[in-house]
C-alpha positions as CSV (number, residue, x, y, z in Angstrom):
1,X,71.4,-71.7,91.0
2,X,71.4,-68.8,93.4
3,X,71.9,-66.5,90.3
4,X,68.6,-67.9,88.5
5,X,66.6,-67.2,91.7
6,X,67.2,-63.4,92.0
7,X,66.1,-63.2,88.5
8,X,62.8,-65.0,88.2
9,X,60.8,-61.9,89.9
10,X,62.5,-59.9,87.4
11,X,61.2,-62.1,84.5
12,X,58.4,-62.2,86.5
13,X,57.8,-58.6,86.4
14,X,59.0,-57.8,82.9
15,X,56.1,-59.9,81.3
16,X,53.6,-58.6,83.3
17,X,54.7,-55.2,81.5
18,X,55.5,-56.6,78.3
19,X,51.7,-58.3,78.9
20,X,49.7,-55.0,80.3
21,X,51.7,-52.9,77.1
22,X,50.5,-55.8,74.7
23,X,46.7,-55.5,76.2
24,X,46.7,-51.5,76.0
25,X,47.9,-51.8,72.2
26,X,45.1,-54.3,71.6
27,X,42.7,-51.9,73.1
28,X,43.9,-49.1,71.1
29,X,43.7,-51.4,68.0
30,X,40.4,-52.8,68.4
31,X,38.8,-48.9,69.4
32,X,40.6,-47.4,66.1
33,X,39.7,-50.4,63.8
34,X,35.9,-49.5,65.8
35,X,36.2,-46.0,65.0
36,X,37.4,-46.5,61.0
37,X,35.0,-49.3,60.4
38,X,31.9,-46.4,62.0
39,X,33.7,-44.2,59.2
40,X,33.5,-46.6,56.7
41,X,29.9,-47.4,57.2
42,X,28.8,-44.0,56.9
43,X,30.9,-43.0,53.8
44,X,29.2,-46.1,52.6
45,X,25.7,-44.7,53.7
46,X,26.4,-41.4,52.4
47,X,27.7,-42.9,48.8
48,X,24.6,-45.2,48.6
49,X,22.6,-42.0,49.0
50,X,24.3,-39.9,46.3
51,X,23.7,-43.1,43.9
52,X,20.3,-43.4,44.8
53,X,19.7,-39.9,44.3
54,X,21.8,-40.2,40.6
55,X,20.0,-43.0,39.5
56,X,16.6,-41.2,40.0
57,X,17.9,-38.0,38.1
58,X,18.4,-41.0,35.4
59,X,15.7,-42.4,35.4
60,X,13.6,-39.4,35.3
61,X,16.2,-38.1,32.6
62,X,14.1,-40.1,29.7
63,X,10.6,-38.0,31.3
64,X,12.2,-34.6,31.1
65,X,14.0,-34.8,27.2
66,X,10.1,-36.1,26.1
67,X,8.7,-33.0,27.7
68,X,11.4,-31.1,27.0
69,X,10.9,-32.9,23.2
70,X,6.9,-32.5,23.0
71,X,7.0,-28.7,24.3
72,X,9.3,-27.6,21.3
73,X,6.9,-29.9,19.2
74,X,3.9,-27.8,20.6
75,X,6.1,-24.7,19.9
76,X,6.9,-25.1,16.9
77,X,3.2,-26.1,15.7
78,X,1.6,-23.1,16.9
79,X,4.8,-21.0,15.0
80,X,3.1,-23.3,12.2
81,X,-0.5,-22.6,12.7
82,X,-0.1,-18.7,13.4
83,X,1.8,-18.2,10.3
84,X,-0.9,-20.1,8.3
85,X,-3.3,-18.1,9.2
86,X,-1.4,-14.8,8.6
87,X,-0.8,-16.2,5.3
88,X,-4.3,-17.4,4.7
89,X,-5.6,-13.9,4.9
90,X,-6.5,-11.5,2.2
91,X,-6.6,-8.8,4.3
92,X,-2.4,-7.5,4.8
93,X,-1.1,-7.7,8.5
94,X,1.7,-5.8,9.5
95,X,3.3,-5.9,13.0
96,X,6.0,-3.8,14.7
97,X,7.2,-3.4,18.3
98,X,8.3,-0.1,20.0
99,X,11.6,0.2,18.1
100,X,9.7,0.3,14.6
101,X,11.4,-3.7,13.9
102,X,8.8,-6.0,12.0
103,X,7.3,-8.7,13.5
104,X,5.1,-9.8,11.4
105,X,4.3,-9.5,8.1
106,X,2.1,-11.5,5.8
107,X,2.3,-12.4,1.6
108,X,-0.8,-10.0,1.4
109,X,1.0,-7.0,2.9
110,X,4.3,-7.8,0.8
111,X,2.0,-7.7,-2.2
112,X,-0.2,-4.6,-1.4
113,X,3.2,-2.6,0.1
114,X,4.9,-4.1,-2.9
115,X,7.4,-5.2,-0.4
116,X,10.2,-8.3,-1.8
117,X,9.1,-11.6,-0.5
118,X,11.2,-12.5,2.4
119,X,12.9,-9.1,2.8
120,X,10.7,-7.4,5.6
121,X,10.1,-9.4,9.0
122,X,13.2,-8.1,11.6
123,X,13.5,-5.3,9.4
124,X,13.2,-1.9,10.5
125,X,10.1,0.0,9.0
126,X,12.3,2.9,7.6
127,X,14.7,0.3,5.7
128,X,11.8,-1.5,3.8
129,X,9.6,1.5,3.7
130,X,11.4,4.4,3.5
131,X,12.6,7.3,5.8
132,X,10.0,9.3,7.1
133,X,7.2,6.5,5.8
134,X,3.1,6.8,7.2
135,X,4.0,3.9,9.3
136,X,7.3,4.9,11.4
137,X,4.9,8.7,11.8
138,X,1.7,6.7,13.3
139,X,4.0,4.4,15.4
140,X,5.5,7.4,17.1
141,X,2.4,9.5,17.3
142,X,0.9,6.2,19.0
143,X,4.2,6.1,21.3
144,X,4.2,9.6,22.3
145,X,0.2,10.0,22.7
146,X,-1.0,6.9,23.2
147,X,-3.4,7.1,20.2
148,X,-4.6,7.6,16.5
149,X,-7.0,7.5,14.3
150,X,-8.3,3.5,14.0
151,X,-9.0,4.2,10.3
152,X,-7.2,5.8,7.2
153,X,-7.7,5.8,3.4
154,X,-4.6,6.5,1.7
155,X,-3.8,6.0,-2.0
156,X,0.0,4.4,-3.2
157,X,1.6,5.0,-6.4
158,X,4.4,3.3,-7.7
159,X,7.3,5.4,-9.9
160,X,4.6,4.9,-13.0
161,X,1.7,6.6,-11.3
162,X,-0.5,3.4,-11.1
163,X,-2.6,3.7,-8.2
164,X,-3.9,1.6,-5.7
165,X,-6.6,2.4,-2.8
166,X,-5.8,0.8,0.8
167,X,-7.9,1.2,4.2
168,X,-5.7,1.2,6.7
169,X,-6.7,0.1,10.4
170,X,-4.3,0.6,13.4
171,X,-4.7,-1.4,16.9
172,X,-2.2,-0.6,19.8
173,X,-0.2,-4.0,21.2
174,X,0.2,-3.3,24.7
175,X,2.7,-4.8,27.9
176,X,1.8,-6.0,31.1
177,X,2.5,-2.5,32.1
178,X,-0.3,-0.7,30.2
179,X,2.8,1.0,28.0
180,X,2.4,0.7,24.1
181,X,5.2,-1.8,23.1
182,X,3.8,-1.8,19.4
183,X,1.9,-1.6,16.9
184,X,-0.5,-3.8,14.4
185,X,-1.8,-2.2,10.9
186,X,-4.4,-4.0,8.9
187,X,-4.1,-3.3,5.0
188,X,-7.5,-3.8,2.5
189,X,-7.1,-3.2,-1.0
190,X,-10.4,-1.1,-1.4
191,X,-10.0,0.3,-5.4
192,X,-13.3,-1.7,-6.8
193,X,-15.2,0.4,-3.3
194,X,-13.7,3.3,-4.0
195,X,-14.0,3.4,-7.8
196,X,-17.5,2.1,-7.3
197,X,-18.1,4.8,-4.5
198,X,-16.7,7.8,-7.0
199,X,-18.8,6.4,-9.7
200,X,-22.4,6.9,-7.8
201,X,-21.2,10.2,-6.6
202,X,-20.2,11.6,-10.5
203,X,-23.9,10.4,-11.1
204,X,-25.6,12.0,-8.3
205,X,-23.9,15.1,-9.2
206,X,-24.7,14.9,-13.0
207,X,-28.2,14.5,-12.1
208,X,-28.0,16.8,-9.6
209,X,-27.1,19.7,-12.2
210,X,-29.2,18.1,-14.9
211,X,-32.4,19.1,-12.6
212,X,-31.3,22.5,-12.5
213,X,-29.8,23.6,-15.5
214,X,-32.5,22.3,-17.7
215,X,-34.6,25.1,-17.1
216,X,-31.8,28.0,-16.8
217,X,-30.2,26.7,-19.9
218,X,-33.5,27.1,-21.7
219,X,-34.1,30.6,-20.6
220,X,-30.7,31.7,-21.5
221,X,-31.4,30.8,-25.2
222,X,-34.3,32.3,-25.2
223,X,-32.4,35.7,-24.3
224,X,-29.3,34.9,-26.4
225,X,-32.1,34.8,-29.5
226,X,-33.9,38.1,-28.2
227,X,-29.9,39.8,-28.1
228,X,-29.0,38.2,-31.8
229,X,-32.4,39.9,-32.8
230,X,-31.5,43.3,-31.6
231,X,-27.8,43.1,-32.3
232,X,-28.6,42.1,-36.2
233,X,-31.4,44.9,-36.0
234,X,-28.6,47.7,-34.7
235,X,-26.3,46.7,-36.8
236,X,-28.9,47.1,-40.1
237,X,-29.8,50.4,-38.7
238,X,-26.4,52.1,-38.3
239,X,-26.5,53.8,-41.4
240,X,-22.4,53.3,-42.0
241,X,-21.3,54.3,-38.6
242,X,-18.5,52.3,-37.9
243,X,-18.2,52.5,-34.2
244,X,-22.5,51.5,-33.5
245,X,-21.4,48.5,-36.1
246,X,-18.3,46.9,-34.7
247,X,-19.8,47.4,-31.4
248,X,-23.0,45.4,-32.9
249,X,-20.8,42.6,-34.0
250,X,-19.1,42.1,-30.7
251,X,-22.5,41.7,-28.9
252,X,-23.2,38.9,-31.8
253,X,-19.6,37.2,-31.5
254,X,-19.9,37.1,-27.9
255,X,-24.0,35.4,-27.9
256,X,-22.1,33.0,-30.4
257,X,-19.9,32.2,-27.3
258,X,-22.0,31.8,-25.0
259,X,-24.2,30.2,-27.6
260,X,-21.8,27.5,-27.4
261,X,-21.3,27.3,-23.6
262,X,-24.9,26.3,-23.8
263,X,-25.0,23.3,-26.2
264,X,-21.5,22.0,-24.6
265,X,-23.5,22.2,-21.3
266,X,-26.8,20.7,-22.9
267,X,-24.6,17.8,-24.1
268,X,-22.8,17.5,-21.1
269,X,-25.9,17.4,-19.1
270,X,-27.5,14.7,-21.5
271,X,-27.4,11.3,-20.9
272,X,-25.3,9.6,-23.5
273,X,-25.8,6.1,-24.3
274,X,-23.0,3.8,-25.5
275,X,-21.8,2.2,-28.5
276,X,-19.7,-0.3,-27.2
277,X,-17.1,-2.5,-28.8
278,X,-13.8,-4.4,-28.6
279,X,-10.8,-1.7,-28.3
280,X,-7.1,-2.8,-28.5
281,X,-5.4,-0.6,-26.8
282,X,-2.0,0.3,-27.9
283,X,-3.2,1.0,-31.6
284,X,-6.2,3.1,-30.2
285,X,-3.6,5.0,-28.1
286,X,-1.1,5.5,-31.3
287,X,-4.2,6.7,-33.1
288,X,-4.7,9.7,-30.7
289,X,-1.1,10.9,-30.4
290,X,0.2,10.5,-34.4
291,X,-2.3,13.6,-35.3
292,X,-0.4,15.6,-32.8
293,X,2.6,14.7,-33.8
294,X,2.2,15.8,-37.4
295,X,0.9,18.9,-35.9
296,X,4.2,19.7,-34.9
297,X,6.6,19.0,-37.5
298,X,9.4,21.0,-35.9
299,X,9.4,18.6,-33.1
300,X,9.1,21.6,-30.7
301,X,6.7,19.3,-28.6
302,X,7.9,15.7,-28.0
303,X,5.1,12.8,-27.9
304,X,5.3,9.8,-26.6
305,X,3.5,6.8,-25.5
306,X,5.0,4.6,-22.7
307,X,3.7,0.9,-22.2
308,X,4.5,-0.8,-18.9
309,X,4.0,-5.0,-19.3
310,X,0.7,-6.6,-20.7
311,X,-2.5,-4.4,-21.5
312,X,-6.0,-5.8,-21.1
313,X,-8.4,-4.9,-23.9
314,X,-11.1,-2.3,-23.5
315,X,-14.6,-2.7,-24.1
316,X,-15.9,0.5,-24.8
317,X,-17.4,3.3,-26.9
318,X,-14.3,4.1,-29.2
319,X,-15.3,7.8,-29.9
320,X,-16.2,8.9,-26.8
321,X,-12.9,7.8,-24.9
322,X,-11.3,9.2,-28.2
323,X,-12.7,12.5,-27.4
324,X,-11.8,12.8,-23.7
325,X,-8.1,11.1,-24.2
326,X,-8.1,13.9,-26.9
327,X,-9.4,16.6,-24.7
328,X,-6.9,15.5,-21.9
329,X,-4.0,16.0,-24.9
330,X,-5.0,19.1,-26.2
331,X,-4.8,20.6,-22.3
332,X,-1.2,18.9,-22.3
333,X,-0.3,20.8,-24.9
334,X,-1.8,24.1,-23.8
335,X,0.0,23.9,-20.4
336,X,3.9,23.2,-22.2
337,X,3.3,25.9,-24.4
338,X,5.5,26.3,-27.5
339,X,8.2,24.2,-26.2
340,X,8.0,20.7,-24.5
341,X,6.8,17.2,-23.5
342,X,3.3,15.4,-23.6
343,X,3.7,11.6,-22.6
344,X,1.4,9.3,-22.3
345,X,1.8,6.4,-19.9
346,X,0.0,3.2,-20.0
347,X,0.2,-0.1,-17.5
348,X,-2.5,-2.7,-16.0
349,X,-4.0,-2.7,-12.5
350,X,-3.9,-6.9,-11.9
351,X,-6.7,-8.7,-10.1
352,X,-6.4,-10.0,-6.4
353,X,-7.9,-13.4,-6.1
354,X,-9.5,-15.0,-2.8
355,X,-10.2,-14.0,0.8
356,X,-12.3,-11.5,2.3
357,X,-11.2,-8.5,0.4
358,X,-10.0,-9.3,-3.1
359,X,-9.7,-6.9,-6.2
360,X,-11.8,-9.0,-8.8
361,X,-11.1,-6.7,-11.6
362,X,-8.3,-5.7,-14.0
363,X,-8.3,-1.7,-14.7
364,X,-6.3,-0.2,-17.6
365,X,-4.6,3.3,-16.1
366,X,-3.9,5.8,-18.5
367,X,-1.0,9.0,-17.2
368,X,-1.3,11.8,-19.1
369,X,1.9,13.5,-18.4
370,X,3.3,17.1,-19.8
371,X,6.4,19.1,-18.8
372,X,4.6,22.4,-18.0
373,X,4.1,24.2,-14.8
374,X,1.5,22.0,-13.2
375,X,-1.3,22.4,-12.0
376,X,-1.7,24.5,-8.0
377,X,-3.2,22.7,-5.4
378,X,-5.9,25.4,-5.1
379,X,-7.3,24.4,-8.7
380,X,-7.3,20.7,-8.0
381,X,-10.2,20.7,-6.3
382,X,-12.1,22.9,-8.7
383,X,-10.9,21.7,-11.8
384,X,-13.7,19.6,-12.8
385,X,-16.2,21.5,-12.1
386,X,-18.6,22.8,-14.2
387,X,-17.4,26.3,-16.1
388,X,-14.1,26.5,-13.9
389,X,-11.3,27.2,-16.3
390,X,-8.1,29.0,-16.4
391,X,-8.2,30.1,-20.2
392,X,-9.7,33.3,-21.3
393,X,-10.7,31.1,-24.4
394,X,-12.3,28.1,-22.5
395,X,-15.8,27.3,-21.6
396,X,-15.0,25.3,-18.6
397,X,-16.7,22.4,-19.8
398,X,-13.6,20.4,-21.3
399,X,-12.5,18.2,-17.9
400,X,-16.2,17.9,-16.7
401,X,-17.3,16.4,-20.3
402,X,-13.6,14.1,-19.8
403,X,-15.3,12.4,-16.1
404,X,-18.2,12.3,-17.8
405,X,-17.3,9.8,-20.5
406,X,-14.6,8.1,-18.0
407,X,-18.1,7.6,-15.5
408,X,-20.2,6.5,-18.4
409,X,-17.1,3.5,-18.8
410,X,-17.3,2.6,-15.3
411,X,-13.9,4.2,-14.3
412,X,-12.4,7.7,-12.7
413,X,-10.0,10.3,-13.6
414,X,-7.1,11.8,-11.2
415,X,-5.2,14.8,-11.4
416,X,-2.0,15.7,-9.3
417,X,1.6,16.5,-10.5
418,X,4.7,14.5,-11.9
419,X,7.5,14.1,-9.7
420,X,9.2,16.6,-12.5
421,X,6.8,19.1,-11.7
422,X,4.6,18.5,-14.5
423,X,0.5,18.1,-14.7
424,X,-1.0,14.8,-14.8
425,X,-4.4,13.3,-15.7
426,X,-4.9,9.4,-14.8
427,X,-7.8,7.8,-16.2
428,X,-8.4,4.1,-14.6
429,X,-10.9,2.4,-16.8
430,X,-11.9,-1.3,-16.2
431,X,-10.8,-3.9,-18.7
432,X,-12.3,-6.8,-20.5
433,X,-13.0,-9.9,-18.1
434,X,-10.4,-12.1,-20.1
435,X,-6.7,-12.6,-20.8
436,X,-4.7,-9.9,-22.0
437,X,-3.4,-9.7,-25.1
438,X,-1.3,-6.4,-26.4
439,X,2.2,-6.8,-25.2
440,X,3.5,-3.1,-25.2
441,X,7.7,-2.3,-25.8
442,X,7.9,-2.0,-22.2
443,X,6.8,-5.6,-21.3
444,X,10.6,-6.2,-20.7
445,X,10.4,-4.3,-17.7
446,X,11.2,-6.0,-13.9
447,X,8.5,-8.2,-12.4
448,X,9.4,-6.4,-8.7
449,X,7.3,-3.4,-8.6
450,X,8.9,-0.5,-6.6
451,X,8.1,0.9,-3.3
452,X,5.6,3.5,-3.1
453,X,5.9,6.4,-0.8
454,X,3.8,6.4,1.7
């Protein structure tokens, strides 16, 4: 019994250990389980956020794809509506920033550049145009200086001479910066203006000169009648000297000359009316050259007569155009010489329907070509002047009476030189307002017209 006594305070103290160990460890417990279950609480908190915050995002997903949705709509429309209206136009836009790329470029550019449908927006101006084109010189003049002229007429010509007439209109695009960044050109076909502007100022000239050559060319016969007197009365009193008689006939064979300046001048000066009627062209052309041909039956001249597509039929006087087409033939010949080549090249100028600007008529162009030297830029200017003539032989009156009769037809002649080197006479006459209907060999030829150099 003593034994169990001693150890009761032992027991005694060992569970009040045991007890005061147990109560620590519940106190640690209960403050870590505290501390986790803070943690817990907040991680909740924060998670509850970050879904919040993802279910707004999706709900206002929906609202930003339909704006997102009805801004590329609106995009697209005006992309829509600004190419409509370049397309709508008659009058040819073309568009190019700094580096010379296309940026815009409408169906009545392609047509009056003759540019391939399709092939010139993003392009760069030399690879649709051609190195060294008007268009890649203005943009850098406009670049380097900061301007140009706002308006230019310039005439194109394909590889077969056929000419058109555009104004040209040039507007800087400038950046935020002040800095040119581009450039736009505006294209009008202007051939009825022009050829309607050339035809007033041929008239105004004839009558011009008819106002003051009436009364000069009748004194001048007067005194060409007085010389023949007193040349036929030398000659009748020379009593057999040779010398005083061929000196008496050279005074008579020159008035005879000069005789004749004076009625081509007269008629030239006269105004002629017209006996108009229905030409068909190709046989009227064939007409003209087959003369010449048989002229030269050693075939030291070569003739021929080129048709490009479908000619329009003339209404006109047949033996006045016969004459000048003539005239024009004879001078071909004259300029080759004894050895050579006179063509003659004929193709349609088509209408352009619609818009501000159109081209309502079809024009007949007729090249006169030959293989001589050409004709100097000096005498271009000149040559269809009155009495202006390079041949000892000519009275100067040949080209003048030609515009004359082209005028009278409502049309205009131009002269320049073959890519050969050659002279060459373009007559553009306007056609018949209806269908044509001569197909010429050469209506086989490609539909895509070439590039002109501009």
């Amino acid at each position: 019994m003593n034994d169990p006594a001693r150890m009761l305070p032992l027991l005694l103290i060992g569970g009040g250990g045991a007890l005061f160990v147990a109560m620590i460890g519940v106190f640690r417990f209960v403050k870590v389980w505290r501390r986790r279950r803070a943690a817990r609480g907040e991680a909740e908190m924060m998670l509850s956020a970050v879904d919040g915050v993802i279910r707004g995002i999706r709900e206002n997903e929906s609202d930003l794809r339909d704006l997102y949705s009805r801004a590329e709509r609106r995009a697209s429309f005006l992309d829509r509506y600004h190419h409509s209206i370049l397309e709508s136009m008659a009058t040819g836009v073309l568009a190019c920033n700094r580096m010379g790329e296309i940026t815009a470029l409408n169906r009545a550019a392609e047509m009056i550049l003759r540019i391939e449908r399709g092939r010139g927006r993003g392009s760069r101006l030399g690879a649709v145009l051609g190195k060294g084109n008007l268009f890649e010189t203005i943009l850098e003049k406009l670049i380097r200086t900061g301007s140009v002229e706002e308006r230019i007429e310039l005439k194109l010509k394909d590889s077969t001479g056929e000419p058109t007439w555009i104004e040209l209109r040039i507007s800087p695009v400038k950046g935020s910066n002040g800095q040119v960044a581009g450039a736009t050109f505006l294209l009008d076909d202007i051939t009825d203006r022009k050829m309607m502007r050339r035809r007033i100022e041929l008239k105004d000239r004839l009558a011009a000169m008819g106002e003051v050559s009436a009364g000069i060319t009748h004194e001048f016969r007067n005194a060409l009648h007085a010389l023949n007197g007193f040349a036929k009365l030398i000659a009748r009193r020379a009593n057999g000297n040779s010398r005083i008689e061929s000196l008496a006939e050279e005074i008579l064979r020159e008035n005879r000359h000069l005789e004749r300046m004076l009625n081509d001048l007269l008629g030239f000066l006269k105004p002629e009316g017209l006996r108009t009627g229905r030409i068909e062209v190709e046989p009227f052309l064939e007409s003209l050259i087959t003369p010449f041909r048989e002229s030269s039956p050693d075939r030291s001249i070569r003739f021929g007569l080129s048709i490009r597509g479908r000619l329009p039929t003339l209404k006109g006087d047949r033996a006045m155009l016969a004459r000048a087409l003539r005239n024009l033939v004879e001078n071909a010949v004259n300029a080759v010489g004894k050895e050579g080549e006179v063509t003659v090249r004929v193709s349609a100028i088509r209408p352009r329907r619609g818009g501000a600007t159109p081209r309502t008529r079809t024009y007949l162009v007729i090249a006169v070509e030959d293989s001589g030297p050409g004709i100097a830029p000096e005498a271009r200017g000149k040559i269809f002047q009155p009495f202006y003539t390079t041949r000892s032989e000519g009275t100067g009156l040949g080209l003048p009476m030609v515009q004359k009769a082209v005028a009278a037809h409502g049309g205009c002649i131009e002269v320049d030189n073959t890519p050969a080197g050659g002279g060459r006479f373009t007559v553009i006459l306007p056609a018949m307002e209806e269908e044509p209907t001569v197909r010429g060999e050469g209506s086989d030829a490609a539909s895509t017209e070439p590039v002109p150099h501009l």
